[in-house]
MDAnalysis code that builds the backbone (N, CA, C; Angstrom):
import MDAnalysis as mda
import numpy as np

u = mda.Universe.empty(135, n_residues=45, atom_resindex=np.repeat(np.arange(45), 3), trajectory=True)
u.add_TopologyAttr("name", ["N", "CA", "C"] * 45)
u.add_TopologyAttr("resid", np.arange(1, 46))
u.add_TopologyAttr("resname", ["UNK", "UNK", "UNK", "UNK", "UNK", "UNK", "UNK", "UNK", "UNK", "UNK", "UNK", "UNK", "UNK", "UNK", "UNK", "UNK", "UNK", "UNK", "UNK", "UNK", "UNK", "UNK", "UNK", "UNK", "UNK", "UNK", "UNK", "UNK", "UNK", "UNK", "UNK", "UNK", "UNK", "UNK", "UNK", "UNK", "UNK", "UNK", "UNK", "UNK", "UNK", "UNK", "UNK", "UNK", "UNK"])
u.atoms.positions = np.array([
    [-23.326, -14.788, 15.401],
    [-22.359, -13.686, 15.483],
    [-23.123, -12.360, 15.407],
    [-22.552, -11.006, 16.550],
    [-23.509, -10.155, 16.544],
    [-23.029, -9.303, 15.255],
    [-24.032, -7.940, 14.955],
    [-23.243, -7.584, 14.132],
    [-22.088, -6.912, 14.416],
    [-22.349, -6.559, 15.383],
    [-21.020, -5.573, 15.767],
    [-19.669, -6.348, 15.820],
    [-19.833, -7.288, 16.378],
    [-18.351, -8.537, 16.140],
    [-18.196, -8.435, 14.676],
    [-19.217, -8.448, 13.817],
    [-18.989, -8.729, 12.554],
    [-18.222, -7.614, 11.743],
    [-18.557, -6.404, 12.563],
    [-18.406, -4.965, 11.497],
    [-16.838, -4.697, 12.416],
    [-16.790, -5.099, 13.460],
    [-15.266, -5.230, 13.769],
    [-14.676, -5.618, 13.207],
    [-14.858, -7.586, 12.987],
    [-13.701, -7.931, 12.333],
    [-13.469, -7.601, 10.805],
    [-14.824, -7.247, 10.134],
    [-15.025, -6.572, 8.666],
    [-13.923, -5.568, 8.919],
    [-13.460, -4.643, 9.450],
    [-13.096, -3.431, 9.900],
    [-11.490, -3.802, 10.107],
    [-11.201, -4.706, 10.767],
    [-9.902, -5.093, 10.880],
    [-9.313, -5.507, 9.914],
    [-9.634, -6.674, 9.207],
    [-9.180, -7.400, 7.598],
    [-9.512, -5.918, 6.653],
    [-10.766, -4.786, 6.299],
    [-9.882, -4.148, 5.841],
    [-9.264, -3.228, 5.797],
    [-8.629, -2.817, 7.510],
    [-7.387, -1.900, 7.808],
    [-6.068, -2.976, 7.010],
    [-6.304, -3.947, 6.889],
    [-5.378, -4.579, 6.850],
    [-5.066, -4.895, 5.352],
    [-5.794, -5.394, 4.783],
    [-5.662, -5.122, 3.541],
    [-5.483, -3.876, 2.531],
    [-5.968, -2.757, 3.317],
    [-5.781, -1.324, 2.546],
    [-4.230, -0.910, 2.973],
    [-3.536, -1.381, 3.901],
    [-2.530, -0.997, 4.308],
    [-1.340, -1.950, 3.351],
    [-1.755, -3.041, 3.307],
    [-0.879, -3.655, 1.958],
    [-1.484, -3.583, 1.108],
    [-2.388, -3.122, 0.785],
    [-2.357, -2.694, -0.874],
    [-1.663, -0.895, -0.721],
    [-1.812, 0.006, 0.496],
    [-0.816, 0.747, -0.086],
    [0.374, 0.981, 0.114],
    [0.780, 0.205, 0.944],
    [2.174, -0.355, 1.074],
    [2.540, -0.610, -0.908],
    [2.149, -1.805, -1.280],
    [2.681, -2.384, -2.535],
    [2.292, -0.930, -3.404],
    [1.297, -0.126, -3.215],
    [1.044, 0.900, -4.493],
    [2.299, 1.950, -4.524],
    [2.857, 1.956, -3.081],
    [4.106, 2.797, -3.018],
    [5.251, 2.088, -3.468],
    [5.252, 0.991, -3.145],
    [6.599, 0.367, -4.018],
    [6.577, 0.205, -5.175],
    [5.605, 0.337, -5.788],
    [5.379, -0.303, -7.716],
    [5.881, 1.172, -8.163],
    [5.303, 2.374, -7.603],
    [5.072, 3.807, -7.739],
    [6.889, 4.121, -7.580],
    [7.385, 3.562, -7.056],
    [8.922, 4.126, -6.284],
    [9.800, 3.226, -7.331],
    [9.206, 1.888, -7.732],
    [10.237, 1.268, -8.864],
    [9.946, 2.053, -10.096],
    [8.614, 2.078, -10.039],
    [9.036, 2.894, -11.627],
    [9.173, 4.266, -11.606],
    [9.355, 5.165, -10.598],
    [10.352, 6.525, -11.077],
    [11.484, 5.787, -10.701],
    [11.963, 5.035, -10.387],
    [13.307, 4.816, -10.536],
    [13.954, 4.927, -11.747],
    [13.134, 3.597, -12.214],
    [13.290, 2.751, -13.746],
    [13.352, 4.207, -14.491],
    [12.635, 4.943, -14.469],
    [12.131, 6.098, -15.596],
    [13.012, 7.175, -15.329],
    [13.929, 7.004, -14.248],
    [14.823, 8.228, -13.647],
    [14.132, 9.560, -13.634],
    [12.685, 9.492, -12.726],
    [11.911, 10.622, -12.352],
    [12.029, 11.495, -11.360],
    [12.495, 11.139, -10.390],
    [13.435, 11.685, -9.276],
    [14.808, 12.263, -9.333],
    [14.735, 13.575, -9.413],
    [16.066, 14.040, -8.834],
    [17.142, 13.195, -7.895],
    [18.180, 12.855, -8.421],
    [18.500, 12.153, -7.226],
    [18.634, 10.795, -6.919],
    [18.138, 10.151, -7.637],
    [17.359, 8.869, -7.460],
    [18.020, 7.917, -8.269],
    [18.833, 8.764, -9.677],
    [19.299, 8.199, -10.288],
    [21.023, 6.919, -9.710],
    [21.186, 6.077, -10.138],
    [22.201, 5.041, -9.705],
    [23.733, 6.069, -10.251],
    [23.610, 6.343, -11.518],
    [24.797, 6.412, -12.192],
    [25.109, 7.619, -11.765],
])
């Protein structure tokens, strides 16, 4: 395998992984100002 195939697919797995890890860092981040009623707005009641 050349390297360049290599630093591609290195390159792809981690677009891909940085994109769900910040995918999930925004949802953990968005449940808990919820939970904490940090948002204007945001609140249920």
């Amino acid at each position: 395998m050349s390297l360049a195939a290599l630093f591609g697919f290195g390159s792809v797995i981690f677009l891909i992984v940085m994109t769900g890890a910040f995918l999930y860092g925004m949802t953990a981040l968005r449940a808990a100002a919820d939970r904490d009623n940090y948002r204007p707005g945001s609140a249920k009641n």
